[in-house]
Backbone bond lengths (Angstrom), bond angles and torsions (degrees), N, CA, C in turn:
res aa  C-N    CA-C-N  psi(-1)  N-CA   C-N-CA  omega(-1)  CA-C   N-CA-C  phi
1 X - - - 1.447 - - 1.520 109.28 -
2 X 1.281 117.82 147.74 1.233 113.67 176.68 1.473 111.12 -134.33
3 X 1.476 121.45 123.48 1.259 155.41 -163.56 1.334 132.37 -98.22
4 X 1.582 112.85 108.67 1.432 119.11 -148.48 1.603 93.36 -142.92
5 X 1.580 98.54 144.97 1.650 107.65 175.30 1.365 105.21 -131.21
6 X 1.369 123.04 132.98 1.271 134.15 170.95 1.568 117.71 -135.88
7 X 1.560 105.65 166.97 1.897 103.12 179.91 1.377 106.66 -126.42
8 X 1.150 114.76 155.15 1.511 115.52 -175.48 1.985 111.05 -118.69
9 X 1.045 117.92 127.02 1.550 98.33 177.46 1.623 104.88 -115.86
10 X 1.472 99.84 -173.34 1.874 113.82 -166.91 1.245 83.96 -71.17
11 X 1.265 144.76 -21.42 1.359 110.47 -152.26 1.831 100.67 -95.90
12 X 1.102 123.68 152.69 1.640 119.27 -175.12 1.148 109.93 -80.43
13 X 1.819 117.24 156.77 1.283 116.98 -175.71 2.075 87.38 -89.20
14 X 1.185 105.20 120.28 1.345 102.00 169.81 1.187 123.14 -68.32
15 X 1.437 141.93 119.83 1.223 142.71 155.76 1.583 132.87 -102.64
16 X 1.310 135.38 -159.34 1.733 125.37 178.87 1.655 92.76 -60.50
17 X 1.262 99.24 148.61 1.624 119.29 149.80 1.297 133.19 -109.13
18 X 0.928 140.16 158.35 1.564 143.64 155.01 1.947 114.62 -45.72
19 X 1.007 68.85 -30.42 1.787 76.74 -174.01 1.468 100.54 -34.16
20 X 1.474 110.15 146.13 1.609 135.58 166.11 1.058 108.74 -45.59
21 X 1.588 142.30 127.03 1.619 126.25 144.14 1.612 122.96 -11.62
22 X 1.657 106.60 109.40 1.047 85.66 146.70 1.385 87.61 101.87
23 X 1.163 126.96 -36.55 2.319 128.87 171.68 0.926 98.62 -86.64
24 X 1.516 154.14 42.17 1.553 130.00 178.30 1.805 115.21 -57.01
25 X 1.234 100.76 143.53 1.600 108.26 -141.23 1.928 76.69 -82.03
26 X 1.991 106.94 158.21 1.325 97.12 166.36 1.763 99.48 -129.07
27 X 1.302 94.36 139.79 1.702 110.20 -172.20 2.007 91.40 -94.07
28 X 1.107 96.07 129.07 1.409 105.77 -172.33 2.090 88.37 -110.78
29 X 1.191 104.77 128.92 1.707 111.33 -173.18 1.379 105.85 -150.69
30 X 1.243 130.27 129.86 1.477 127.55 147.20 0.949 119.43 -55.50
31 X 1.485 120.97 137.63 1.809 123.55 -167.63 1.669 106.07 -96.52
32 X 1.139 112.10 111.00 1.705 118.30 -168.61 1.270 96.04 -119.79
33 X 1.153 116.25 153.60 1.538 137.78 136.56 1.411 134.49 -57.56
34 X 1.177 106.41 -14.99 1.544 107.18 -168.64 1.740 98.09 -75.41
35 X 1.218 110.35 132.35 1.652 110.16 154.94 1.573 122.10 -163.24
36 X 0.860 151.06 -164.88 1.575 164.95 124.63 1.421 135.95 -40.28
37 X 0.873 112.72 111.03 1.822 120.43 -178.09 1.316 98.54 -119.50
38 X 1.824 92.74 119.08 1.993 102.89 171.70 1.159 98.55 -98.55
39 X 1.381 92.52 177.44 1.763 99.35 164.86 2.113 94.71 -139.03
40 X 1.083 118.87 158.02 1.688 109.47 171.86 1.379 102.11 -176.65
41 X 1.485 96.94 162.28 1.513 118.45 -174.41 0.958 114.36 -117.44
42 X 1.714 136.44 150.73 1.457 129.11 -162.53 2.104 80.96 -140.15
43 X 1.341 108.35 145.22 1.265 103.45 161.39 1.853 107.86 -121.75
44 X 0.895 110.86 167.70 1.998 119.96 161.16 1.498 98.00 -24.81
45 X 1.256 116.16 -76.66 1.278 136.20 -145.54 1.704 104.20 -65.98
46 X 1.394 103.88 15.66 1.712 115.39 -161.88 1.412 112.52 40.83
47 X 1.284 123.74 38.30 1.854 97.25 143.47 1.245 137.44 -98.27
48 X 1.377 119.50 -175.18 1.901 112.16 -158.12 1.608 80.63 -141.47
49 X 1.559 105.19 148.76 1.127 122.24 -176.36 1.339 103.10 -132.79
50 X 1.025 145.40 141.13 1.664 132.82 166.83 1.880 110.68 -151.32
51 X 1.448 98.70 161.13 0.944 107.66 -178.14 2.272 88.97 -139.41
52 X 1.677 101.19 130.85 1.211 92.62 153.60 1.916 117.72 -133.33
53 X 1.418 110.35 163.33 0.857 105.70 -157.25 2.220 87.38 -132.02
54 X 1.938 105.14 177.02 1.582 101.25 -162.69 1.538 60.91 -123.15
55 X 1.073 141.41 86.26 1.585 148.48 157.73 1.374 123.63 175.51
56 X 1.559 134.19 -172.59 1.492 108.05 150.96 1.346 127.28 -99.75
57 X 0.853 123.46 -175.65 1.869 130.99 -150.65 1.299 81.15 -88.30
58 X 1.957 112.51 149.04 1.579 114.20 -164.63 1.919 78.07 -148.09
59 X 1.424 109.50 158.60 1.298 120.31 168.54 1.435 108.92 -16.09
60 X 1.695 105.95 -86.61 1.356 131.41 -160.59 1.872 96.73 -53.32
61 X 1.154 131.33 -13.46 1.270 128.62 167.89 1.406 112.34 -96.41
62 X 0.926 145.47 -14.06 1.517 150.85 97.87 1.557 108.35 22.13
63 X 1.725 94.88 -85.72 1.446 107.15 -170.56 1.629 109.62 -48.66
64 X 1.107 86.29 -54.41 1.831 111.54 -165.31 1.584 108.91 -49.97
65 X 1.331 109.15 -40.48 1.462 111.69 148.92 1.478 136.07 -57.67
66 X 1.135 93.14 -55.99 1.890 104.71 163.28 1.545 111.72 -27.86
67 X 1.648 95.68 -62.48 1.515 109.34 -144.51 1.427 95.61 -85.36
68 X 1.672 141.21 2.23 1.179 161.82 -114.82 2.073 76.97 -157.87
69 X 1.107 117.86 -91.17 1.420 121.19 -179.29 2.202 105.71 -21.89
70 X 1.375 91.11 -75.56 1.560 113.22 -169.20 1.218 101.22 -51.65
71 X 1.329 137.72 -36.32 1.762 132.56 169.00 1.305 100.64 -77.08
72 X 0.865 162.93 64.26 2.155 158.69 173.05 1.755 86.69 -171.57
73 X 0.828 113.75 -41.57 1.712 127.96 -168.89 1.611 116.37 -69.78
74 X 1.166 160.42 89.99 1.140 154.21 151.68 1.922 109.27 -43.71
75 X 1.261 116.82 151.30 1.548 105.28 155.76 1.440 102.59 74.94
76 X 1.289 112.15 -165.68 1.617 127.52 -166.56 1.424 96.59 -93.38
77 X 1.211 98.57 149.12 2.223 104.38 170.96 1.252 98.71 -126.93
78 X 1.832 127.81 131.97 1.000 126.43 172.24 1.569 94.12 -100.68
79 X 1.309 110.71 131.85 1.551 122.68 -168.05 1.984 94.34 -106.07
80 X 1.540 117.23 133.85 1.396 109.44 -176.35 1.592 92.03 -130.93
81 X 1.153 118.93 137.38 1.728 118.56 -168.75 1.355 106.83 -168.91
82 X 1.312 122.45 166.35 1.388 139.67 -159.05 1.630 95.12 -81.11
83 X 1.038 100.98 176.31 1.386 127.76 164.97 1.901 116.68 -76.85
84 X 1.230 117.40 7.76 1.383 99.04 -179.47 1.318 145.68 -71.55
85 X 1.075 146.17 171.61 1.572 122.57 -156.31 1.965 115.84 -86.17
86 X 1.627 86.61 -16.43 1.607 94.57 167.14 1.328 97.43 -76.20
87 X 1.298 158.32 -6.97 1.528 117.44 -168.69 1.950 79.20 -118.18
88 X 1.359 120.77 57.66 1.558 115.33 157.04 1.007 99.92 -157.84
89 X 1.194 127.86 -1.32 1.760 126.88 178.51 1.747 101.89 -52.28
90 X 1.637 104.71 160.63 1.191 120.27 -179.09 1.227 125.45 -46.99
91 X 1.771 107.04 -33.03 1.177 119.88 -167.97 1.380 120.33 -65.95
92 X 1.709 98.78 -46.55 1.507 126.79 169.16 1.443 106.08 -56.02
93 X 1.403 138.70 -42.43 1.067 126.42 -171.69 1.273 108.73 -93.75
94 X 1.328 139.42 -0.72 1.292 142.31 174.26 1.851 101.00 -91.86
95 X 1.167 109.76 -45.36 1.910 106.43 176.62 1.481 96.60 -60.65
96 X 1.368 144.82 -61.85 1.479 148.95 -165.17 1.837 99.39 -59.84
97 X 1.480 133.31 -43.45 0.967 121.57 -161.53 1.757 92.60 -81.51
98 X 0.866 126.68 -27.71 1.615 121.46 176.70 1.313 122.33 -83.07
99 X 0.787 109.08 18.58 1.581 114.91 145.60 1.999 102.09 131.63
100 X 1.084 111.42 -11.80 1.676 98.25 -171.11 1.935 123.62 -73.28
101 X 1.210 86.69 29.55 1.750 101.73 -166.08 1.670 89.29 -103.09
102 X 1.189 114.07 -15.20 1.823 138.95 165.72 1.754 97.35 -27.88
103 X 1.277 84.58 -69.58 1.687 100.87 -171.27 1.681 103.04 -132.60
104 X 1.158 116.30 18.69 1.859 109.55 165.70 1.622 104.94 -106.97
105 X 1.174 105.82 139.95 1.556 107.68 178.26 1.355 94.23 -137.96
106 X 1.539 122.79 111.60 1.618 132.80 171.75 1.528 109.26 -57.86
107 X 1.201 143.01 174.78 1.139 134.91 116.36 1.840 108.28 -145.30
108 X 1.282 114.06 129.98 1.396 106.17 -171.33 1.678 123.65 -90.58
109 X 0.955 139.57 130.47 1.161 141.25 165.75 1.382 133.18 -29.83
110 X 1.402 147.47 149.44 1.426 115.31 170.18 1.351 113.14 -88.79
111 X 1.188 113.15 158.23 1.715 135.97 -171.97 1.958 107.83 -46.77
112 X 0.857 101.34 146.80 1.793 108.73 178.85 1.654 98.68 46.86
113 X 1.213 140.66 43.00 1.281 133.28 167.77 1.346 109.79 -123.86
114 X 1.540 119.94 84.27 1.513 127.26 167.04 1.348 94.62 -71.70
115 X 0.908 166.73 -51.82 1.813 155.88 -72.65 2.062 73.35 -143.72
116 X 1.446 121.11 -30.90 1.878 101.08 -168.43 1.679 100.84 -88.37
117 X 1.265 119.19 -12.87 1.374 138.75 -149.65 2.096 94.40 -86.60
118 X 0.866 113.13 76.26 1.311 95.64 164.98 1.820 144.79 -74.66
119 X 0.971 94.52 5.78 1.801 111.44 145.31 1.725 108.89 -40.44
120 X 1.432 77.30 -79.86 1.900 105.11 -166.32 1.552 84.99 -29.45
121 X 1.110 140.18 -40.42 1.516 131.11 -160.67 1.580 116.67 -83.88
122 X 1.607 100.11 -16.63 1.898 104.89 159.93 1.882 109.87 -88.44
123 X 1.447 91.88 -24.70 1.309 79.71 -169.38 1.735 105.72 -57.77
124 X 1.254 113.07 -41.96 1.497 149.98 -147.53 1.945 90.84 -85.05
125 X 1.280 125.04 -27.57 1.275 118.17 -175.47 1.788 106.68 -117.60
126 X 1.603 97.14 -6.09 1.596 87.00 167.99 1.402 106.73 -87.24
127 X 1.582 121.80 -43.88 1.542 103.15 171.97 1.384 118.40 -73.93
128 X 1.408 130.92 -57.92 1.698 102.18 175.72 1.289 128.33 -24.89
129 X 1.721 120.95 -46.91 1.671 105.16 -124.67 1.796 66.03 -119.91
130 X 1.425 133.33 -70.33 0.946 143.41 -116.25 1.812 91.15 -88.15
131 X 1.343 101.12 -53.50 1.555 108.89 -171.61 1.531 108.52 -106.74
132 X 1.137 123.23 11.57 1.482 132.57 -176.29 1.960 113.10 -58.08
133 X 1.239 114.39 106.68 1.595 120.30 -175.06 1.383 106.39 88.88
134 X 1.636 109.23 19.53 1.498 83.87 -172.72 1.629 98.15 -107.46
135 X 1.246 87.56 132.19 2.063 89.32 -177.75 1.995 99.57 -111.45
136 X 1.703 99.47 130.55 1.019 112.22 -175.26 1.591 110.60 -105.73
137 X 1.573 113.49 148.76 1.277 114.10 -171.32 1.883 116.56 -88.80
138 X 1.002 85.00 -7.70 1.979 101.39 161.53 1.476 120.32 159.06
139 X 1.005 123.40 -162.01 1.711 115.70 -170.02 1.146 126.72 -72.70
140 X 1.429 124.80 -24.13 1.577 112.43 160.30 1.458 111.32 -76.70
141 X 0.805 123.22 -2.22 1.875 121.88 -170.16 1.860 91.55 -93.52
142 X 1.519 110.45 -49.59 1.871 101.16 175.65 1.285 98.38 -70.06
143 X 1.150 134.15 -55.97 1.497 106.81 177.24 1.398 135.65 -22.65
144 X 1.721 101.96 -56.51 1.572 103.00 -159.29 2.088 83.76 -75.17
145 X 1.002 129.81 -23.94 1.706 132.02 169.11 0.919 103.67 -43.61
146 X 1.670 122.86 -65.51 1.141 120.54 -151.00 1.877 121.80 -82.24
147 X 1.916 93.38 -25.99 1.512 92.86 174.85 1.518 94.50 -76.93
148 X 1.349 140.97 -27.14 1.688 120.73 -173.44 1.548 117.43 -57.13
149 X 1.728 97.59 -63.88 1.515 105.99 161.26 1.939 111.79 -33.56
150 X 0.709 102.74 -32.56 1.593 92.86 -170.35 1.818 104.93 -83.49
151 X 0.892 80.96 -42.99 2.122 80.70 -167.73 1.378 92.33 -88.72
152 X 1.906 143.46 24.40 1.338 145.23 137.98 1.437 92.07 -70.89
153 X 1.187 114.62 -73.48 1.364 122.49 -159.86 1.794 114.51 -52.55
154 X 1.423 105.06 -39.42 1.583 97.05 166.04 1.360 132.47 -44.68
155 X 1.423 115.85 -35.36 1.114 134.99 157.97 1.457 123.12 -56.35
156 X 1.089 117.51 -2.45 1.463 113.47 -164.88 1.475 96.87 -131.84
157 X 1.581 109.34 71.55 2.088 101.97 175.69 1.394 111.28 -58.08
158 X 1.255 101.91 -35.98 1.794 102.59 -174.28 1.415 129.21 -40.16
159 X 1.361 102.44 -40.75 1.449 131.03 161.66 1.013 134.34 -51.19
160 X 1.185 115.22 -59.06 1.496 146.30 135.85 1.597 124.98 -13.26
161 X 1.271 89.24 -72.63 1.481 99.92 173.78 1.352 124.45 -76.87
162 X 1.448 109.48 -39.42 1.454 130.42 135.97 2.163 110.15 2.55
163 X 0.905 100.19 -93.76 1.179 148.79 158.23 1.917 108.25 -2.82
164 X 2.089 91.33 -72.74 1.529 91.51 -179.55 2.097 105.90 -78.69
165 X 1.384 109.15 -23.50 1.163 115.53 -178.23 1.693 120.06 -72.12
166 X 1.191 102.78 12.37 1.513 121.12 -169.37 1.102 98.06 -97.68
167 X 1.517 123.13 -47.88 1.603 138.18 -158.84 1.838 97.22 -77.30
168 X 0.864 97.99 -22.12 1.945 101.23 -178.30 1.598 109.75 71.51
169 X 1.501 116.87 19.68 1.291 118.95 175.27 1.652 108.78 -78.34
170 X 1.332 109.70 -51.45 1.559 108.75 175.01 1.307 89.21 -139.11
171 X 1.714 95.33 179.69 1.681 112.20 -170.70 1.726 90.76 -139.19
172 X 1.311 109.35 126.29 1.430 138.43 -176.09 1.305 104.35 -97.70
């Protein structure tokens, strides 16, 4: 599985419009901070796992994912993920030293390489394609966006798989 965290805010990822030559439409928005931080797992077999959260992703949400993965999961999970400082926090290394190394197998990515990371490529096709122009009126409104966009995309392994077969690490 390979393991990716991203945030989403109110403001829309702008993409082409319909608009006439020459009218480009203007989205008038207050510039906030408030948004969403997921975290999710993609396997070969194209499935999507996610967890979202109304903050950003912290150790103990880490686990909660983990331990969220390993119940849906039969058998061993080889987990493949970036270097970020949440997936080495204490917390993380205190759940792994108690036993989940049983059936967790890390392997880390190399440093500055989004392009091997095939996440980055849901993250990258849930805002273009899925949520692209869509301007939300505050955080439960991207939410209910962001879980729709997501359970479209479940539906769509091709994509998915799409996705890790892009990176040229394996071929699905």
């Amino acid at each position: 599985m390979f393991v990716d965290e991203s945030g989403f805010y109110l403001l829309p990822m702008v993409v082409r419009t319909y608009a006439p030559i020459g009218q480009t439409p203007i989205l008038r928005h207050l510039l906030t901070y408030a948004h969403l931080s997921a975290i999710s797992a993609i396997t070969p077999h194209g499935k999507l796992y996610t967890m979202v959260k109304d903050r950003s992703i912290k150790g103990p949400d880490v686990v909660c994912f983990l331990k969220h993965l390993l119940q849906h999961n039969t058998g061993k999970l080889l987990i493949i993920w970036d270097g970020a400082t949440i997936h080495r926090s204490k917390v993380v290394k205190a759940f792994l030293a108690n036993g989940a190394t049983e059936r967790i197998l890390l392997e880390r990515l190399p440093g500055y390489a989004p392009e091997l990371n095939p996440d980055e490529g849901i993250w990258n096709y849930l805002k273009r394609v899925e949520l692209k122009n869509v301007a939300c009126r505050d955080v439960a409104h991207l939410r209910d966006e962001l879980r729709k966009a997501i359970a479209r995309l479940r539906h769509k392994t091709r994509v998915i798989r799409g996705c890790i077969t892009q990176t040229g690490l394996i071929t699905c």
